[in-house]
C-alpha positions in Angstrom: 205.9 -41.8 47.0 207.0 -44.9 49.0 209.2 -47.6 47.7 205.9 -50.1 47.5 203.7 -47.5 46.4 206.2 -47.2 43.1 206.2 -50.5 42.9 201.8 -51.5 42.7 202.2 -47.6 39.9 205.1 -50.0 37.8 203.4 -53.0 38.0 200.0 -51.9 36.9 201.3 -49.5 34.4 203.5 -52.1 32.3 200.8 -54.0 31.5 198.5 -50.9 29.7 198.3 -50.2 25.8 200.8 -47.4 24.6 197.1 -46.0 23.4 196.1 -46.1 27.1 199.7 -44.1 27.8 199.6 -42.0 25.2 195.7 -40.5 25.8 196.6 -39.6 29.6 199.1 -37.5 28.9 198.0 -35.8 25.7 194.3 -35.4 27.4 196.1 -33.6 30.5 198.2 -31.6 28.4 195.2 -30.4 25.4 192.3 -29.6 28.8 195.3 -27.5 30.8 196.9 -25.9 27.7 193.2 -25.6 25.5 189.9 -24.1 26.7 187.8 -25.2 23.6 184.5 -25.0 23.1 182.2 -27.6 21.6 179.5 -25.8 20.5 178.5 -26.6 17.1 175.3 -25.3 14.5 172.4 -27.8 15.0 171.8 -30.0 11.5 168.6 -28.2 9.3 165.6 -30.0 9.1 166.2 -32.8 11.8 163.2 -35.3 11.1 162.6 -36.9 14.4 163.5 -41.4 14.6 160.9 -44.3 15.7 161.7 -45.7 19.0 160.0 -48.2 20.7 160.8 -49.3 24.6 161.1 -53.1 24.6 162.8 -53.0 27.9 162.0 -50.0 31.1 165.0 -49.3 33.4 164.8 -49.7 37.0 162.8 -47.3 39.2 164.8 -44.4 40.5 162.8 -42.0 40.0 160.3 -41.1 42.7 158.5 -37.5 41.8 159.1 -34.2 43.4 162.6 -34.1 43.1 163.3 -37.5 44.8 165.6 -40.5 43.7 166.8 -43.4 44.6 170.4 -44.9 43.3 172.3 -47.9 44.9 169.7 -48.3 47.7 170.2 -44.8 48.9 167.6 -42.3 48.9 167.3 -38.8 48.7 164.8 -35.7 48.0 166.5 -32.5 46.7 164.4 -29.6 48.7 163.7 -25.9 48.0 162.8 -26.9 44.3 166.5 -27.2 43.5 168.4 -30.5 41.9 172.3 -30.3 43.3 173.0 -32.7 40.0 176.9 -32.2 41.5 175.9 -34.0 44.8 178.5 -36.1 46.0 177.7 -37.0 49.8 176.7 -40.4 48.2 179.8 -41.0 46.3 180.6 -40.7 42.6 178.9 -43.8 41.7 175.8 -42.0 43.0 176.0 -38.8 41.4 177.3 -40.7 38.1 173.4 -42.2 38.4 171.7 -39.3 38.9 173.5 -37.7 35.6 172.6 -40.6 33.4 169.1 -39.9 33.5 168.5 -43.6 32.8 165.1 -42.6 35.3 163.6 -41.1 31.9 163.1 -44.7 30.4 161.2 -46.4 33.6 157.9 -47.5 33.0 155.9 -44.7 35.2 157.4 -41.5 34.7 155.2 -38.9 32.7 156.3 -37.1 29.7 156.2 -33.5 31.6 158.4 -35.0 34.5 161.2 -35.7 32.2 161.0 -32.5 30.4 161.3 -30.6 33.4 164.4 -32.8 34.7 165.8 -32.3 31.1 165.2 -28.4 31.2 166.8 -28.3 34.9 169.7 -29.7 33.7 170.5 -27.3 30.7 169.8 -24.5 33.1 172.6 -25.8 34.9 174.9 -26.2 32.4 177.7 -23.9 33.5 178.1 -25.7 36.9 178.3 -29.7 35.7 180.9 -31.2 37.1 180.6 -35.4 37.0 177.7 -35.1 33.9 180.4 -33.6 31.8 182.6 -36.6 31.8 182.3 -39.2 28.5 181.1 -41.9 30.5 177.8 -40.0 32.1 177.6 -38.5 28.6 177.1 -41.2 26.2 174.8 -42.9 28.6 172.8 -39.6 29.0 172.9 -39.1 25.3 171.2 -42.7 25.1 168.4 -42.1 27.6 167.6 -38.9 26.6 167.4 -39.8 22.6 164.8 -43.0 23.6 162.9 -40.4 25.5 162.7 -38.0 23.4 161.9 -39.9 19.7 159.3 -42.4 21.8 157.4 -39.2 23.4 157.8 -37.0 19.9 159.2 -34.0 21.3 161.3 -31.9 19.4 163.1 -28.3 20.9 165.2 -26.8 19.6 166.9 -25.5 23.3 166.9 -29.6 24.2 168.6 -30.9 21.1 171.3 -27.9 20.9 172.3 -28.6 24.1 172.5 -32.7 23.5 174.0 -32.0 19.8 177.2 -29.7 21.7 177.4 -32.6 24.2 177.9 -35.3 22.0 180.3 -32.8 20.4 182.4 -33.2 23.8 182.1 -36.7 23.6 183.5 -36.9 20.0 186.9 -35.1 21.0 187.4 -36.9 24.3 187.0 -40.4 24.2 187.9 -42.8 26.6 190.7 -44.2 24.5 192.8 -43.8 28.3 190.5 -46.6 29.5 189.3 -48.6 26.9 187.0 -51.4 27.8 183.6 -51.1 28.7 184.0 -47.2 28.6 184.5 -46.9 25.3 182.4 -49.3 24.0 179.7 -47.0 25.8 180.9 -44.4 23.6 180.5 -46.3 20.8 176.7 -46.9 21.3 176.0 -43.2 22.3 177.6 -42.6 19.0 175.8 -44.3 17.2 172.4 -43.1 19.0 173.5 -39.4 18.6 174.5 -40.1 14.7 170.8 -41.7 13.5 169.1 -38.5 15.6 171.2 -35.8 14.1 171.6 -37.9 11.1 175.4 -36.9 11.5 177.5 -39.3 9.3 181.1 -37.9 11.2 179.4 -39.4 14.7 178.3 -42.3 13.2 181.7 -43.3 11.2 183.2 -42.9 14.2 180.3 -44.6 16.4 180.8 -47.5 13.8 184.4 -47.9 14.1 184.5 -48.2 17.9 181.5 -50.7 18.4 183.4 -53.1 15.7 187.0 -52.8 16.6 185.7 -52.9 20.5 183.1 -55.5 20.3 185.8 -57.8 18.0 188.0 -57.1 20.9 185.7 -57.7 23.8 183.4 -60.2 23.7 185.5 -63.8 23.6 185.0 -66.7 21.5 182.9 -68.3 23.9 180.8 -64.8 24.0 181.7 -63.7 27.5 182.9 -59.7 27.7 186.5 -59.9 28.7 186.2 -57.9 31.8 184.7 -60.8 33.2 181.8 -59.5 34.6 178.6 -61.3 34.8 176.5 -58.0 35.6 178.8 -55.8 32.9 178.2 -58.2 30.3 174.2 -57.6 31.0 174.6 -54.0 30.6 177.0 -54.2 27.6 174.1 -56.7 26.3 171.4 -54.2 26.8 173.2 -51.6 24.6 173.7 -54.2 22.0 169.8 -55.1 21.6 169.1 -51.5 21.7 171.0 -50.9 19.1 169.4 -53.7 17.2 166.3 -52.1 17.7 167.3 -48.6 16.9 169.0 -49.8 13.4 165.8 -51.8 12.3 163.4 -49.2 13.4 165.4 -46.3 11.6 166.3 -47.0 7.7 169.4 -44.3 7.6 172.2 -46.1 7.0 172.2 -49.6 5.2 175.3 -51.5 5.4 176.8 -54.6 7.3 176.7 -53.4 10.7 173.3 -54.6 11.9 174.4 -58.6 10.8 177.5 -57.4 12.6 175.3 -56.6 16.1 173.1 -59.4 15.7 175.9 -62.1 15.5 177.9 -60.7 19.0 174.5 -60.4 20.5 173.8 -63.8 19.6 177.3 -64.8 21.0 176.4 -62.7 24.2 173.1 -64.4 24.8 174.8 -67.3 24.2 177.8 -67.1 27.4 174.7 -65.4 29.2 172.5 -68.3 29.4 175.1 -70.8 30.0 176.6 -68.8 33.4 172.6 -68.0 34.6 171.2 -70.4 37.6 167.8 -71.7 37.2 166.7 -69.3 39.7 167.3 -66.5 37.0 170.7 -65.1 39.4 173.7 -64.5 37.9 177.2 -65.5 39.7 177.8 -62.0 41.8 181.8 -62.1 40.7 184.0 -59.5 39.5 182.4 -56.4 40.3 179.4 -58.2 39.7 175.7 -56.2 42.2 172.1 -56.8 42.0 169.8 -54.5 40.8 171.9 -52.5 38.7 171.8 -54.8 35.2 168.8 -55.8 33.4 168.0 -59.7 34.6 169.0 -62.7 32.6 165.4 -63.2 31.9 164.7 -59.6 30.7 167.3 -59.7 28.5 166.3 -63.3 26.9 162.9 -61.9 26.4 164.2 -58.6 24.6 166.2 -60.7 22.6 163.2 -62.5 21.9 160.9 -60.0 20.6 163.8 -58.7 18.0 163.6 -62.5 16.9 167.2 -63.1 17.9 168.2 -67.1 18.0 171.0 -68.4 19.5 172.9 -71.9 20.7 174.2 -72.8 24.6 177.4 -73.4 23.8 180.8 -74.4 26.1 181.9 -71.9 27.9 185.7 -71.9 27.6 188.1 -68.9 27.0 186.0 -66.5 30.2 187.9 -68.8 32.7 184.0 -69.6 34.0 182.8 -73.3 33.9 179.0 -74.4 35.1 178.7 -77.6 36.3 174.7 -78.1 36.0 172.9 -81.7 38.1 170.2 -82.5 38.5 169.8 -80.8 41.6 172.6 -78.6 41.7 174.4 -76.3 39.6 178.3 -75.5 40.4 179.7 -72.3 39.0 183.7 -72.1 38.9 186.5 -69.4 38.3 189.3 -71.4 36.6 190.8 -68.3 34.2 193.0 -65.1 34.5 192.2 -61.8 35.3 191.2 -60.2 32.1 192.0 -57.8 30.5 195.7 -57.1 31.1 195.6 -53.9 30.4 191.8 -53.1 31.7 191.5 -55.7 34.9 189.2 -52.3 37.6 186.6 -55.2 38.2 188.7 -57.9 38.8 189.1 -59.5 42.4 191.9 -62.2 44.1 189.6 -64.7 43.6 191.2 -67.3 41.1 189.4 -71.1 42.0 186.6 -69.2 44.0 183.3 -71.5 43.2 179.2 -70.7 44.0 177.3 -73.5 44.9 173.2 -73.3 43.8 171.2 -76.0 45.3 167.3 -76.8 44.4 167.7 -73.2 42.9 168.6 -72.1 46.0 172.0 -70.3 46.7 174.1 -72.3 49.6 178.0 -71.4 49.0 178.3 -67.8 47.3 180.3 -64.8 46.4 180.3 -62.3 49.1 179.8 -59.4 46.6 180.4 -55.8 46.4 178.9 -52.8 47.6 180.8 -49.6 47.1 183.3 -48.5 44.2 185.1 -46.1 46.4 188.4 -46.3 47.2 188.0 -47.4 51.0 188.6 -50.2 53.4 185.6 -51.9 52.3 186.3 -51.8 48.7 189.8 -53.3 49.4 188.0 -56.2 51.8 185.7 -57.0 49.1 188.0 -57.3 46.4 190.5 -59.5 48.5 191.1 -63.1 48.4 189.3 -64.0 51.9 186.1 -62.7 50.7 186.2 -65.7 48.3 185.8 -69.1 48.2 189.0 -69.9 47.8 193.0 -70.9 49.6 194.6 -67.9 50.9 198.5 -68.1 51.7 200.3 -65.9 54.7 197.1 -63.8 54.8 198.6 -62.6 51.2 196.1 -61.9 48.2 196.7 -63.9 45.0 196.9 -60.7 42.7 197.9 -57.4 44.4 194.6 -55.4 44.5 194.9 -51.0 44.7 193.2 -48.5 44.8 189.3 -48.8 43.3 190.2 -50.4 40.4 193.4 -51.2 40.0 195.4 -54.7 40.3 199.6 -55.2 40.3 201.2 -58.6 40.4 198.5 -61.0 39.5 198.0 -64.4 39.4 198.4 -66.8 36.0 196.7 -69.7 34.9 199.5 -72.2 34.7 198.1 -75.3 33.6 194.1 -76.4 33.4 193.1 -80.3 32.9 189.7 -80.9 31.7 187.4 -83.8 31.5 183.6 -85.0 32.2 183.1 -84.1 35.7 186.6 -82.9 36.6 188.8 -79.9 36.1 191.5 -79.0 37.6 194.4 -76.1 37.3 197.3 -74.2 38.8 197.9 -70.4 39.3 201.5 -68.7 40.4 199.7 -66.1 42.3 201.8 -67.5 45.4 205.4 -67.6 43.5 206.9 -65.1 45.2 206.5 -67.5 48.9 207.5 -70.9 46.4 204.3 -71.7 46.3 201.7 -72.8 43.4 198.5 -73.9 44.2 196.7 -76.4 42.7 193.1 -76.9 42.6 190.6 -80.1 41.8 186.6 -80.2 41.1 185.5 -83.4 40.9 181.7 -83.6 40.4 179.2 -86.5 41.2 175.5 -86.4 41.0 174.8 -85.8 44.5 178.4 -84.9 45.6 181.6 -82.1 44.8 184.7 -83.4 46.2 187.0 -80.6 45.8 191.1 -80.9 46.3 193.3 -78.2 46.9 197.3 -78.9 47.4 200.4 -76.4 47.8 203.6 -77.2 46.3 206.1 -76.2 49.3 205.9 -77.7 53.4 205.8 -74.3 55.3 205.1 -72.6 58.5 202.9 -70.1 56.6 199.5 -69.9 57.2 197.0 -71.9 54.9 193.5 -70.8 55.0 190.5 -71.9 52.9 187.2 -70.0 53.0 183.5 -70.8 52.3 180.8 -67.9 52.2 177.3 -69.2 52.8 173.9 -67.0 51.5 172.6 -65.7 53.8 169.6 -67.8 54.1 172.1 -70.7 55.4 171.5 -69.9 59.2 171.6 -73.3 61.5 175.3 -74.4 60.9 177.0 -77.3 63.1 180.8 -77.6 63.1 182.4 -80.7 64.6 185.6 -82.2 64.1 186.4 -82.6 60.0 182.6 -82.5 59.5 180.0 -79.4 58.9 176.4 -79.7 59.0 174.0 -77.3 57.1 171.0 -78.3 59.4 168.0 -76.9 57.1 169.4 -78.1 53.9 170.4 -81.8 54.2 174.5 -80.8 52.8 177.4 -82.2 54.9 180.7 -81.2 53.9 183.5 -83.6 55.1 187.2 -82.4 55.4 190.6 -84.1 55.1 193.1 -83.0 56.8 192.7 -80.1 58.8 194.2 -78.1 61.2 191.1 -76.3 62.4 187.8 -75.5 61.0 186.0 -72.2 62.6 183.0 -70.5 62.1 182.6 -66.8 61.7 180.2 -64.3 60.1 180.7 -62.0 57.5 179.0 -58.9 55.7 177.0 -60.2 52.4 176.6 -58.0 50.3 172.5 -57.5 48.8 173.9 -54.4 46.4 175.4 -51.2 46.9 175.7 -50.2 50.1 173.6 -52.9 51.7 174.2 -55.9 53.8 173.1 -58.8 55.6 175.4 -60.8 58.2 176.1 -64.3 57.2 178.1 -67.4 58.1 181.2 -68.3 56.7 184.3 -71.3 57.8 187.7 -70.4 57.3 189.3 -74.0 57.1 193.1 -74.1 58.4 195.4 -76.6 56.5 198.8 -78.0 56.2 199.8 -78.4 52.1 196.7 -80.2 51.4 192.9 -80.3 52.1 190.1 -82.2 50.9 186.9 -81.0 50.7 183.1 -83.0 50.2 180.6 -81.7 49.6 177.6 -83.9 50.2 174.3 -83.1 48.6 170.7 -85.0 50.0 173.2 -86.1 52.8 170.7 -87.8 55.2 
């Protein structure tokens, strides 16, 4: 291993929970040393639980062996499902193992039994489907499918029974997060259908200590996520729904749900545009999440109320006009010790205008470890000052991040916020960034602390739909839209095109300026401009 290799493994390792440590290792050592088998004696007289769907899944499912997952399709021939297939990436086979195709709104009850029974008949050879992860959110999909249609075998619920087995003896206490928080819910899904009291103890435990430890005061999930949080919401109100449908257990943990879901819906509707988008940031794709609007209207129909309140400890401030709605990335990468969706992107900003999207996030496509993943995740794919062609915090691999940018300071007031981050220490440089909001203007202010020959380079993504662009000297045009953004002191303002990302593994070209500077620039941005 090379010297800077070493270096990214130190740096990303320090910051992980001993827990984290600790579960690698003895996980390694246990599977290599210990061939065990979870097999266990179904539960006697299972009585079967109410479920009601309140919210279908996305359409991935197309009949006769044929799916579609992150805007790739394919039809499995000679009546045989590969449920290993990995041309597509893990991601992709990850999708096809969840079976999340069972709860869409037009799939028949004898499709999804025959998927079901394919899969147990290929039990021996899983591969990906045997991981936690696909497990608990099989568990989940199968268990609403199953109790909603009233079918009861005894082949179907041995085989999910010795699976959630697996899932009791290896969770994902070597990633934490999101992870295990989706072990948590499985859990508790697969403890109301066995009626199993050690799955849900344990189910209990982790959705309390987890949710305590992820969702933040102001409600956001702390992997800062707009599109994770949806998901992690989803579970939440599902879980609401199973408790109150299913008298098993009576204690304090359905108050417990309903007040982080409340908290959830809460950070939710304050970080939503108009237009029912959500800022595509950290990780963040469409079509993958529930919407915004879906989840409001769950929430709705299990008679959930909550506040808007200030979002604060997320790092995320929305700036909302009359006219147009500013969304802003003033906060560290979080977690320390679970940051695989963050990006370089401190200070990046989206711009919404009319509802419309003008300045955005270029987005992510793929979550393999590639050239594009490392693009996307970097700091010139944001909205935001890059220094010596140098990222803020060191992105690695898929999902991993080194040296990162702090928060050092952060001013706020009406209309204007401002902060510092050290991502640039290392070259003596802090940056230092200003939002100073009008009603039909954003003046924005970036300085550097050191004089330099490096290169200074501000960026600005436009959607997509932003086509007829005129650059002159210190002053942009966007033609259709009636914006002019002014600069102060430049060295050079160029306009280029970059890959937009629509969801996995699907673009559109769009424009973008990358603004040269000395240790300063001003930026206006004028709204209704002519």
């Amino acid at each position: 291993m090379d010297r800077n290799r070493l270096n990214l493994y130190l740096n990303t390792v320090k910051r992980l929970k001993i827990r984290q440590l600790y579960y690698q290792v003895y996980y390694k050592l246990r599977n290599k040393l210990f061939k065990r088998n979870y097999k266990k004696e179904l539960p006697e007289n299972l009585e079967a639980i109410q479920w009601q769907d309140q919210l279908f899944n996305n359409h991935s499912y197309n009949g006769g062996k044929s799916f579609s997952f992150l805007n790739i399709d394919f039809k499995f021939k000679e009546n045989h499902i590969d449920w290993n297939k990995s041309d597509f990436g893990k991601l992709w086979t990850y999708n096809l193992n969840y079976f999340d195709y069972l709860n869409q709104s037009n799939i028949t009850t004898q499709e999804g039994i025959a998927l079901i029974k394919d899969y147990i008949g290929n039990e021996d050879i899983l591969k990906d489907g045997l991981e936690p992860y696909p497990i608990s959110l099989r568990g989940i999909n199968w268990i609403k499918f199953l109790s909603k249609n009233s079918i009861s075998e005894n082949i179907i619920d041995q085989f999910l029974y010795n699976h959630y087995q697996t899932l009791l003896h290896n969770l994902e206490y070597h990633l934490l997060g999101n992870h295990l928080l989706e072990n948590g819910f499985s859990l508790l899904f697969g403890s109301y259908y066995f009626k199993d009291e050690v799955l849900y103890v344990k189910g209990k435990k982790i959705i309390i200590d987890e949710l305590n430890e992820e969702i933040l005061k102001d409600g956001g999930h702390f992997e800062l996520s707009p599109m994770y949080h949806q998901i992690i919401l989803y579970r939440l109100l599902d879980c609401i729904n199973l408790i109150r449908l299913n008298k098993w257990q009576q204690d304090n943990l359905l108050h417990f749900l309903e007040e982080k879901a409340k908290s959830m819906l809460s950070w939710l509707s304050g970080i939503t545009y108009s237009n029912g988008n959500i800022p595509m940031v950290n990780d963040a794709a469409f079509d993958i999440a529930p919407t915004s609007s879906e989840l409001f209207g769950y929430a709705n129909k299990l008679n959930l109320k909550w506040e808007k309140l200030p979002l604060s400890d997320s790092g995320y401030r929305k700036f909302q006009k009359s006219e147009f709605e500013l969304f802003v990335d003033v906060g560290n990468i979080g977690p320390n010790y679970q940051s695989g969706h963050a990006h370089a992107d401190t200070f990046s900003f989206e711009l919404y205008f009319k509802s419309q999207p003008i300045i955005v996030d270029s987005g992510i496509s793929t979550y393999e470890n590639n050239e594009l993943r490392k693009l996307q995740r970097a700091t010139k794919s944001h909205n935001t000052v890059e220094v010596d062609q140098c990222d803020q915090s060191q992105m690695w691999d898929a999902f991993r991040v080194a040296k990162r940018a702090h928060i050092i300071n952060l001013i706020e007031k009406d209309n204007h916020i401002e902060a510092s981050h050290d991502g640039y220490k290392e070259l003596g440089i802090i940056h230092t960034r200003k939002f100073d909001v009008g009603h039909q203007n954003i003046v924005i202010h970036d300085s550097l602390t050191a004089k330099n020959s490096l290169s200074h380079l501000a960026f600005l993504h436009f959607h997509p739909q932003i086509e007829e662009i005129a650059v002159g000297e210190n002053l942009v045009d966007l033609l259709n839209e009636n914006i002019t953004i002014k600069f102060k002191n430049t060295r050079a303002i160029s306009k280029g095109l970059y890959e937009y990302s629509l969801g996995f593994n699907k673009f559109k070209s769009a424009n973008m300026l990358t603004i040269s500077f000395d240790n300063w620039l001003e930026t206006n941005i004028c709204l209704n401009s002519k």
